[in-house]
N, C-alpha and C positions, 0 to 999 in steps of 0.2 A: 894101585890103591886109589879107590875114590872116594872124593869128599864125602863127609855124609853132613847136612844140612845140622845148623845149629838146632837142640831140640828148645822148644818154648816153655820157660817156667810158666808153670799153670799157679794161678795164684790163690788159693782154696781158703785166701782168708774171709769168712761168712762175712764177716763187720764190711770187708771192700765193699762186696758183689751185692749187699744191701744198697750200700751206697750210691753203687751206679745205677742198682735199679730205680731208686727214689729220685735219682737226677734225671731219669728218660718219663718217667712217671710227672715228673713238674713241668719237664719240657713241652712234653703234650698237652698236662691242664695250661700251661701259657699261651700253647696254640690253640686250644679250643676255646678259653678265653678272649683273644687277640678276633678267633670267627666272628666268636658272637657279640662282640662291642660293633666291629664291621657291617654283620645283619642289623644290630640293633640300628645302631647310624643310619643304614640305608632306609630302615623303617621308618623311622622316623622323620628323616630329609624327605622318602617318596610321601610318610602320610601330609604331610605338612603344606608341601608341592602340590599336591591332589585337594587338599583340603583348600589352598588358597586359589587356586584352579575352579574346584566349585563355585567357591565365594565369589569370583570376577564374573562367572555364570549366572552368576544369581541375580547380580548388581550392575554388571559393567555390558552394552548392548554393543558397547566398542570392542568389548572381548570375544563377543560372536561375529563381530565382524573381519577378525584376523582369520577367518576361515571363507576366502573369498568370495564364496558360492553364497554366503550368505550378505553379501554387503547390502548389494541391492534392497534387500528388504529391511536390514537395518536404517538403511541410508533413507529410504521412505519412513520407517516408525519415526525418526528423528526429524525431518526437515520435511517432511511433505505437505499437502492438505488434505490425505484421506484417513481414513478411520484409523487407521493404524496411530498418525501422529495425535489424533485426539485421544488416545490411550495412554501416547505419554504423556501429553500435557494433565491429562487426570492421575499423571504416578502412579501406574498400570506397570509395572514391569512385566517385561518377555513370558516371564516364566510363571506369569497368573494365569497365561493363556495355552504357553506351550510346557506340558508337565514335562519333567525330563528326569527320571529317579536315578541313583547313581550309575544303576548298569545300563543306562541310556546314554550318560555322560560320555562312559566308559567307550561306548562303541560307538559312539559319535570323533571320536579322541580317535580313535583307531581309524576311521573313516576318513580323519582329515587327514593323518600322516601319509595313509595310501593311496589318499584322493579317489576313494572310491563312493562316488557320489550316485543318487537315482535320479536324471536329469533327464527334461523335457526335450523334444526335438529342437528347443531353440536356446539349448545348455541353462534352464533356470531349474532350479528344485523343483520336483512335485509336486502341488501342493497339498497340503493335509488336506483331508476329510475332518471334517466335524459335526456334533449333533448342536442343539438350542441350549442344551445342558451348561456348554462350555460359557455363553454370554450369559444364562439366567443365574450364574455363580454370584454375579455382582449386578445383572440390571432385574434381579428377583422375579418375576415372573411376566407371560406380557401378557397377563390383564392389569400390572403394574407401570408398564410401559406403554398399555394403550391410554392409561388415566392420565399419564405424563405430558401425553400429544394431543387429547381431548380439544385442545383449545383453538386447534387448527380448524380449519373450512373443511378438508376433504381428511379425514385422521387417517393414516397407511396405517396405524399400528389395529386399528377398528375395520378391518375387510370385509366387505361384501362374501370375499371369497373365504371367510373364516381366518383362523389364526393362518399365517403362512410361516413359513421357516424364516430362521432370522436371515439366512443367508441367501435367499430369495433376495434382497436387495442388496445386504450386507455385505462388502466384503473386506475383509481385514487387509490386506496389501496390496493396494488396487481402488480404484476408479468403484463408485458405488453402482447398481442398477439400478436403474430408473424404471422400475416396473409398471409402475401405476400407469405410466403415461403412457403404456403403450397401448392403453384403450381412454385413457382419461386425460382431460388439463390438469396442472395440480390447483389445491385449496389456499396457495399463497405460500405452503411449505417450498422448504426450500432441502437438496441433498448435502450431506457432507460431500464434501470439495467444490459447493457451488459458493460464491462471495456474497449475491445478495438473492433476496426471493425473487421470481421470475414475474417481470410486469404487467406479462398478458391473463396474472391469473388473480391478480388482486384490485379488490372492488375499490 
């Protein structure tokens, strides 16, 4: 004779099997609740993170400079003697000149994590390309900046050769060009990162 297996009372009371279901039923709104406080959190810690992130971007030139490819040039905006640091002394921030919209942020952020930089043969950044647009945002036009220098002997911003591009002489991180002179004496002007005017040119 063989065992035969205890059978299982089946419990067919409606009121139970309610019951359980509404307890598997809470269980999961707890866990889908429990998700979404989770996501909510992270939303909010990442937008928060991102958004103060911007904000140092915007403000803090020391915060571009924790991305080392850029020290260089920060370390020149801050302590040099060429145009760049007369920007900051005029409260010029970074980002009057370099526009950077969120999904630039974004994948600049991702650029420095992988260290995936577009660097010269001598490991420096590229440098931008720019039009006149970018300086007559704030020095308004140069027939505005030729009235500015009018008062010089030989005016650079008043060419022979017509208006020239700003960057013709200008350069924003970096040692200025000296263009004029390389057909002419100057009028007693003097260049950004020169200390005083040059003595062979003043009467």
């Amino acid at each position: 004779m063989t065992d035969t297996p205890p059978v299982e009372e089946v419990n067919e009371d409606p009121a139970q099997e309610e019951k359980i279901a509404k307890n598997k039923k809470n269980r999961k709104l707890g866990t889908w609740a429990i998700v979404g406080i989770i996501v909510a959190a992270l939303v909010v810690v990442g937008g928060a993170t991102g958004g103060y992130l911007i904000h140092l971007s915007n403000t803090s030139p020391e915060f571009c400079a924790t991305c080392h490819i850029m020290d260089k040039n920060v370390t020149s905006y801050l302590t040099s003697n060429d145009l760049d640091n007369i920007h900051y002394q005029g409260n010029v921030a970074c980002k009057e000149c370099h526009d950077y919209p969120v999904p630039a942020e974004i994948r600049s952020g991702i650029k420095f994590i992988l260290g995936d930089y577009t660097v010269d043969e001598n490991g420096d950044l590229v440098k931008l390309t720019y039009d006149d647009d970018i300086c007559l945002q704030c020095h308004i036009s140069k027939d505005y900046v030729a009235q500015a220098t009018d008062f010089l002997t030989r005016n650079p911003h008043d060419s022979h050769n017509g208006m020239l591009s700003c960057k013709t002489c200008h350069v924003s991180h970096g040692q200025q060009i000296d263009y004029c002179s390389q057909c002419h004496d100057h009028g007693a002007q003097r260049l950004i990162g020169e200390d005083e005017p040059r003595e062979d040119t003043l009467d």
